[in-house]
Backbone and ligand atoms as CSV (ligand in chain L), in Angstrom:
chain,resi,resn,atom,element,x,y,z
A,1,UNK,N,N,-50.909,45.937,-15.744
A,1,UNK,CA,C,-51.769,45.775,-16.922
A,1,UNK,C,C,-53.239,45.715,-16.497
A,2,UNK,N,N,-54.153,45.943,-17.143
A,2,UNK,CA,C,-55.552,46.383,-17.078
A,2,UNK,C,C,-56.121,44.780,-16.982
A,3,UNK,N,N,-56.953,44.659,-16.056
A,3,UNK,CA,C,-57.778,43.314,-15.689
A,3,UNK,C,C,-59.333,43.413,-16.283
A,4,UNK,N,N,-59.493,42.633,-16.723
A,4,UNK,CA,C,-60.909,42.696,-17.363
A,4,UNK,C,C,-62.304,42.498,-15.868
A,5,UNK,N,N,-62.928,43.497,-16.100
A,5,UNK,CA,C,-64.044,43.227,-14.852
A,5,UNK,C,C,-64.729,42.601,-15.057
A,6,UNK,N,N,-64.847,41.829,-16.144
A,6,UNK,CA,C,-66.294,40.743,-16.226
A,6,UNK,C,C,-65.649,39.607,-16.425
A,7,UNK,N,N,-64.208,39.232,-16.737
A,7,UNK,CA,C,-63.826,37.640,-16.898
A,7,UNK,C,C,-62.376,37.747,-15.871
A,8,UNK,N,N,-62.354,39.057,-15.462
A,8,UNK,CA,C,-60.508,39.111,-14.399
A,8,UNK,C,C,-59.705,38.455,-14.928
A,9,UNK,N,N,-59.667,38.280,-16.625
A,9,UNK,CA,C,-58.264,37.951,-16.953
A,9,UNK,C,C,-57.365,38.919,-17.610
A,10,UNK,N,N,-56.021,39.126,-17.424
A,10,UNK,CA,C,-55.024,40.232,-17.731
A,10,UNK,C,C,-55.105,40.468,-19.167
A,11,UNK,N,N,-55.092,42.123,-19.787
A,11,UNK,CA,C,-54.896,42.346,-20.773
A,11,UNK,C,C,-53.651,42.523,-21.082
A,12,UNK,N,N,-52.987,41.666,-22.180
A,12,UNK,CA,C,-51.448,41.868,-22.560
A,12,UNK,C,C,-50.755,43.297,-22.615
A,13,UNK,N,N,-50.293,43.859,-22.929
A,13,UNK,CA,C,-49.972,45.279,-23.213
A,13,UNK,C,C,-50.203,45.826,-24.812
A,14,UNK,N,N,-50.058,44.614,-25.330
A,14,UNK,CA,C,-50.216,45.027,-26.801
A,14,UNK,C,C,-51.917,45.046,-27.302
A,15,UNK,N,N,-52.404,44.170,-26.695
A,15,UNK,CA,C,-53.729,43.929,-26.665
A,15,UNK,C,C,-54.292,45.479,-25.987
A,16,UNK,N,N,-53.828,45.960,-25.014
A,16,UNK,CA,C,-54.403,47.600,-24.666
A,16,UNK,C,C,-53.861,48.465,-25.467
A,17,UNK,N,N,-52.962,48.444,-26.064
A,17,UNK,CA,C,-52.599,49.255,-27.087
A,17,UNK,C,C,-53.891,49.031,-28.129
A,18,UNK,N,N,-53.719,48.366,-28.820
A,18,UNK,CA,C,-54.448,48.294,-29.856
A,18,UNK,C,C,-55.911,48.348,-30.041
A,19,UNK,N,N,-56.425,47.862,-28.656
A,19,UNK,CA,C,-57.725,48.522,-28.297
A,19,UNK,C,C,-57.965,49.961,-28.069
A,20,UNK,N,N,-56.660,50.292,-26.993
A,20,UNK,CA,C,-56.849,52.117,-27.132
A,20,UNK,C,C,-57.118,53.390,-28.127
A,21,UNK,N,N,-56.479,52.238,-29.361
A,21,UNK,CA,C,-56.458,53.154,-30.385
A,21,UNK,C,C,-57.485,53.447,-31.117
A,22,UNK,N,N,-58.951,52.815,-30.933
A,22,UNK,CA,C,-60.154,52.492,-31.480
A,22,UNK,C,C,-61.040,53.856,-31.106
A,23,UNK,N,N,-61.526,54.717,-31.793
A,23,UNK,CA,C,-61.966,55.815,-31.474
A,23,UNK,C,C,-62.952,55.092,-30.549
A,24,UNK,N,N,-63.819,54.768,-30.100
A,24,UNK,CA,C,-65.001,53.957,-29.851
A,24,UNK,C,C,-64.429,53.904,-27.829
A,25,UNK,N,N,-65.283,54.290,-27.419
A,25,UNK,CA,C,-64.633,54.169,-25.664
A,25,UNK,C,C,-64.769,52.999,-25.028
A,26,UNK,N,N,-66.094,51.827,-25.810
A,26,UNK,CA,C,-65.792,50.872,-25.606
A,26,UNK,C,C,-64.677,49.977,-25.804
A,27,UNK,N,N,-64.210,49.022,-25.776
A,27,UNK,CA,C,-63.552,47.874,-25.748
A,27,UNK,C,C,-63.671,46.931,-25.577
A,28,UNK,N,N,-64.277,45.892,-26.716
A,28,UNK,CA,C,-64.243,44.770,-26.229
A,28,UNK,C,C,-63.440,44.042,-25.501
A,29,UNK,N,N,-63.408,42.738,-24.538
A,29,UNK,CA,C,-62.130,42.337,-24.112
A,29,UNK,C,C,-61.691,41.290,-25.448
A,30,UNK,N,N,-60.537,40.877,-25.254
A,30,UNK,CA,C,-60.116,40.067,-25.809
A,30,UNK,C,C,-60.323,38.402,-25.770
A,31,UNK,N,N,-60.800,38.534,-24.703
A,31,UNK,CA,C,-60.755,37.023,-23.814
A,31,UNK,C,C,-62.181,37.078,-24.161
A,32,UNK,N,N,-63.550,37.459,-22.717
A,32,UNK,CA,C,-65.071,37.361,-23.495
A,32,UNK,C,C,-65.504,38.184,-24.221
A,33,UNK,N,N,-65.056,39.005,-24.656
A,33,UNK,CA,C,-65.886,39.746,-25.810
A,33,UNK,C,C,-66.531,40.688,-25.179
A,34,UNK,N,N,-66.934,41.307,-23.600
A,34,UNK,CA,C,-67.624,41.795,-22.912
A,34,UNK,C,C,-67.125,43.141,-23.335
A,35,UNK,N,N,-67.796,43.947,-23.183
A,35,UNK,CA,C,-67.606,45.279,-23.381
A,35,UNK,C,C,-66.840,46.002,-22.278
A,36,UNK,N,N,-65.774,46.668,-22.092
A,36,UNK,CA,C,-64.837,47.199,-21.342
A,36,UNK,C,C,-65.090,49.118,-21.052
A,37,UNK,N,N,-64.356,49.843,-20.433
A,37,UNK,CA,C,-64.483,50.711,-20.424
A,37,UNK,C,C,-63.532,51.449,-19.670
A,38,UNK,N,N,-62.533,52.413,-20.257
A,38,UNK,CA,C,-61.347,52.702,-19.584
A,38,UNK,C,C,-61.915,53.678,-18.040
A,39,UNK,N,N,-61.440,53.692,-16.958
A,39,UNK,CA,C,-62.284,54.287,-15.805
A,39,UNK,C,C,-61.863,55.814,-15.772
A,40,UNK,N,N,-62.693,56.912,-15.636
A,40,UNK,CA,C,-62.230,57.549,-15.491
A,40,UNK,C,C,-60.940,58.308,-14.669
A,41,UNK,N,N,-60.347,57.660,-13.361
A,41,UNK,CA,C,-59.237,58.007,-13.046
A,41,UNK,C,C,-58.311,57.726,-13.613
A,42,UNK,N,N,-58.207,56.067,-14.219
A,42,UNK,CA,C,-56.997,56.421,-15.215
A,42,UNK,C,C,-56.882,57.168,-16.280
A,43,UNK,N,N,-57.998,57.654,-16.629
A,43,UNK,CA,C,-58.200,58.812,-18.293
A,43,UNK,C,C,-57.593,59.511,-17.570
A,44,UNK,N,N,-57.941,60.050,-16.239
A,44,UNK,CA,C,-57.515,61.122,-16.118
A,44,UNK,C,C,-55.536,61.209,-15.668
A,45,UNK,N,N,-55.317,60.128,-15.460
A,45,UNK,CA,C,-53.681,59.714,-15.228
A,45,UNK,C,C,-52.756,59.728,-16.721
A,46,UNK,N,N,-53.778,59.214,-17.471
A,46,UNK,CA,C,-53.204,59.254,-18.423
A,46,UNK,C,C,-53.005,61.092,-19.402
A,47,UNK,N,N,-54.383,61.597,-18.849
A,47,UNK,CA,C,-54.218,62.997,-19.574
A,47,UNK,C,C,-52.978,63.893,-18.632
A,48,UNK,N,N,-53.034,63.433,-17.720
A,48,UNK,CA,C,-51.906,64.205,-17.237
A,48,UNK,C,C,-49.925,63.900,-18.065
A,49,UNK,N,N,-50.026,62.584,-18.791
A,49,UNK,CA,C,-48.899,62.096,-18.771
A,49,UNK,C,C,-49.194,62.852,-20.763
A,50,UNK,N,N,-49.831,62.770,-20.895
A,50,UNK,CA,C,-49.387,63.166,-22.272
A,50,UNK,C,C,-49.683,65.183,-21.807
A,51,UNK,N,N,-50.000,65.384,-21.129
A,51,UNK,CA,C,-49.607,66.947,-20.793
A,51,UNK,C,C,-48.208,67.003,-21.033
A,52,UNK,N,N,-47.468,66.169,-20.497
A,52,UNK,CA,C,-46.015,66.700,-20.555
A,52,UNK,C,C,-45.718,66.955,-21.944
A,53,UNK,N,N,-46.056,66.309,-23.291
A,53,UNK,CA,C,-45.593,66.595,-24.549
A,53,UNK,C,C,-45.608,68.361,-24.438
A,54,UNK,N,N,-46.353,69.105,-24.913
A,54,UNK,CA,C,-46.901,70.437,-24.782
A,54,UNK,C,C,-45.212,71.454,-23.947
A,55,UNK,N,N,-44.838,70.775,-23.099
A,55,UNK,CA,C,-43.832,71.074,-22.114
A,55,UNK,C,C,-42.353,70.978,-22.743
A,56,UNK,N,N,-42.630,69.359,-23.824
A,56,UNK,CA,C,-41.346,69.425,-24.290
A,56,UNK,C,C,-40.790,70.380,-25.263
A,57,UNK,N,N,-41.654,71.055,-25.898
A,57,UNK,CA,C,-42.135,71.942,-27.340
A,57,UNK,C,C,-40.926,73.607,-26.538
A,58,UNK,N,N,-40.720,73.639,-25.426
A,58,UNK,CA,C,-39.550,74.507,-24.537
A,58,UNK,C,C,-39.001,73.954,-24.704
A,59,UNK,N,N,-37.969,72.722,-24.706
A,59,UNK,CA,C,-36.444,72.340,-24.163
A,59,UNK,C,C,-35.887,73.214,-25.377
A,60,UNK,N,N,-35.740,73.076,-26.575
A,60,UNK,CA,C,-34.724,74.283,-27.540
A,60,UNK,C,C,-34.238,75.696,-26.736
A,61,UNK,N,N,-36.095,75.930,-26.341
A,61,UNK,CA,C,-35.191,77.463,-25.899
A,61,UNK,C,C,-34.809,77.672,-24.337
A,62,UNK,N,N,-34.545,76.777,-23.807
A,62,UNK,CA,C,-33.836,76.399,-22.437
A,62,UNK,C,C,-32.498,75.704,-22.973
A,63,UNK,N,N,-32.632,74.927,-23.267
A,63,UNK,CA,C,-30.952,74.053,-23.398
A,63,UNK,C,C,-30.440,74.607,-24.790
A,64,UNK,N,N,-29.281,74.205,-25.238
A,64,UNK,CA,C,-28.774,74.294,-26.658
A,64,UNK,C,C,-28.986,73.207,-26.933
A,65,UNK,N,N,-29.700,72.665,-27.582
A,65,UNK,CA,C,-29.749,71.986,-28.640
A,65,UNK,C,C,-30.381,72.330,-29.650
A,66,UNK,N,N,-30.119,71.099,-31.133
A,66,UNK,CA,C,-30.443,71.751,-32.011
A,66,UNK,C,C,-31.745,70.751,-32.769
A,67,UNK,N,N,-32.589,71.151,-34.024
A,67,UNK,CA,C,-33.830,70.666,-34.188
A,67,UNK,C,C,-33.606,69.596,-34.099
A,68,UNK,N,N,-33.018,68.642,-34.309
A,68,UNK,CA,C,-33.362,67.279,-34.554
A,68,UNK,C,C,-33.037,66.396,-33.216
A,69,UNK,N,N,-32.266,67.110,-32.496
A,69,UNK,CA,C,-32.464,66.164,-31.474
A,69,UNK,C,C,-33.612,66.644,-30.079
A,70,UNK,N,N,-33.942,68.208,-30.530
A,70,UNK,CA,C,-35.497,67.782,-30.081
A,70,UNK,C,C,-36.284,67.254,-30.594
A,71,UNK,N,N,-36.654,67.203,-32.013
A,71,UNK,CA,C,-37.237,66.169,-32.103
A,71,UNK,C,C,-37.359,64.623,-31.981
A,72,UNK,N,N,-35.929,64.478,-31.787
A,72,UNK,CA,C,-35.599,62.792,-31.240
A,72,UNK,C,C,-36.051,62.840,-29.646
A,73,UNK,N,N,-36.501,63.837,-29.479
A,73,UNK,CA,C,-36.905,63.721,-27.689
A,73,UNK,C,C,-38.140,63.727,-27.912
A,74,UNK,N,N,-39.173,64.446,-28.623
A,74,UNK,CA,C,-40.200,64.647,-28.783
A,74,UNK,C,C,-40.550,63.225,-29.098
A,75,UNK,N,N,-39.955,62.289,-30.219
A,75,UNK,CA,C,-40.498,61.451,-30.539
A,75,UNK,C,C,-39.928,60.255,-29.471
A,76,UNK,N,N,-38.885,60.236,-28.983
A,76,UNK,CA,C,-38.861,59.531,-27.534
A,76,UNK,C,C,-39.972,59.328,-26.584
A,77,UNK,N,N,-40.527,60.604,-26.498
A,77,UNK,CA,C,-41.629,60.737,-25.332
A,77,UNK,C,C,-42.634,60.621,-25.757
A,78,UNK,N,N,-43.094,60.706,-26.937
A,78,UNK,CA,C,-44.008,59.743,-27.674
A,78,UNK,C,C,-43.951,58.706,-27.460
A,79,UNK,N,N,-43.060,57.653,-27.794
A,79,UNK,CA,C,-43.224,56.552,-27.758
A,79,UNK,C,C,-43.120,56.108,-26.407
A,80,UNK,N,N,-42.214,56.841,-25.261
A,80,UNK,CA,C,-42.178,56.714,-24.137
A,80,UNK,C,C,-43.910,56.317,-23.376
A,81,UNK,N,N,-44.112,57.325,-23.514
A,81,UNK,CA,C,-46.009,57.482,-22.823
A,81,UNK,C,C,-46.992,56.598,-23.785
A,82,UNK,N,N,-46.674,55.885,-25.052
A,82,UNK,CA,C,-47.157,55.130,-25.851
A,82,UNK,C,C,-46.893,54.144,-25.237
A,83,UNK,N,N,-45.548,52.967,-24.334
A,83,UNK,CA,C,-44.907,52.297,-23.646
A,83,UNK,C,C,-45.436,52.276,-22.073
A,84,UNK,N,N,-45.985,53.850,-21.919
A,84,UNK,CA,C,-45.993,53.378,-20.211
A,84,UNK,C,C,-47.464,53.086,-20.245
A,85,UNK,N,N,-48.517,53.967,-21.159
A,85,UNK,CA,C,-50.117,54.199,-20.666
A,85,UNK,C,C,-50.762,52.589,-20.874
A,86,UNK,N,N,-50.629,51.434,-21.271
A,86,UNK,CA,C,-50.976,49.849,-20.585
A,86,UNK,C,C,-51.038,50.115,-19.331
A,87,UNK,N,N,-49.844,50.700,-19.067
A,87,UNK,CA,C,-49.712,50.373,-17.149
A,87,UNK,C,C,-50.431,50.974,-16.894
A,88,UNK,N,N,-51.301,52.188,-16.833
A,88,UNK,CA,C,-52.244,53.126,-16.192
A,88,UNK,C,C,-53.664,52.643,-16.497
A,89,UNK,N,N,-53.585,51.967,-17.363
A,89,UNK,CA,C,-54.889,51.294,-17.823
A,89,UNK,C,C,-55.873,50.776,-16.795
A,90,UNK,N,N,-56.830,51.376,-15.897
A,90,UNK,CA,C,-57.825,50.663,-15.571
A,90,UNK,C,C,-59.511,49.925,-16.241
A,91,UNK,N,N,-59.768,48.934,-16.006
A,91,UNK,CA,C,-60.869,48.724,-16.634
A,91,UNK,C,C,-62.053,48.621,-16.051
A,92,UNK,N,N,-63.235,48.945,-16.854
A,92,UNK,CA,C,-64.422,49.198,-15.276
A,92,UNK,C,C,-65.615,48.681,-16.384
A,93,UNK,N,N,-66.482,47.900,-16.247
A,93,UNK,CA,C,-67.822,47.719,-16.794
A,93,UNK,C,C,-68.698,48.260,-17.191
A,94,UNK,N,N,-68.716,49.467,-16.710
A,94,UNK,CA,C,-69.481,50.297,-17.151
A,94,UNK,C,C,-68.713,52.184,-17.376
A,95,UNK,N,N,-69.125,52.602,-18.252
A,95,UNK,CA,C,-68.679,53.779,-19.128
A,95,UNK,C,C,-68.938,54.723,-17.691
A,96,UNK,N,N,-67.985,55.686,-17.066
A,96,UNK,CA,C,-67.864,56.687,-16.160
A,96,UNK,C,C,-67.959,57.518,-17.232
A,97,UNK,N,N,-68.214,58.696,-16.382
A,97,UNK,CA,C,-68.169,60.341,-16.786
A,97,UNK,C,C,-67.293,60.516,-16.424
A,98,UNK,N,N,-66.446,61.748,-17.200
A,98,UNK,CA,C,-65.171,61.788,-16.693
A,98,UNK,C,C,-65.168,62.802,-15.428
A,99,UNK,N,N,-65.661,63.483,-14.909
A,99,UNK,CA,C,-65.556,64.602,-14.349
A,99,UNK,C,C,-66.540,63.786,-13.166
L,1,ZN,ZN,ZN,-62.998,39.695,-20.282
């Protein structure tokens, strides 16, 4: 879970969820209020993990199955990478460029 750089106390998982979802790249923390900032290597860990969706959009025409249980995979791996990206979460004080 993502450590806050200005007070080093742990962000819950639900607490990075719900901050992630804030169009805004800041983040306050939860604990001081300090302004957060996801680091760019984990953006970039994380863009790699939702790449895979794009990938799943093939399994139909590789395996037999039929629509709905790709879409029960699709929405698996949604929620899957919704479940793992807390863990990839780094936090850094100040706003990186991503590149
Ligand atoms: Zn803090």
């Amino acid at each position: 879970m993502p450590v806050c750089q200005s007070c080093n106390q742990k962000w819950t998982w639900k607490q990075t969820v719900k901050k992630s979802f804030t169009l805004d790249t800041a983040m306050p923390c939860p604990h001081c209020s300090q302004k957060q900032y996801v680091t760019s290597r984990a953006r970039k860990r994380s863009a790699l993990l939702t790449m895979i969706i794009p990938f799943l959009i093939f399994i139909p025409f590789f395996f037999d199955v039929n629509i709905f249980t790709a879409l029960g995979l699709y929405l698996a791996a949604g929620m899957g990478i919704m479940l793992i990206y807390p863990f990839l979460v780094e936090l850094s004080s100040q706003e990186e460029h991503l590149w």
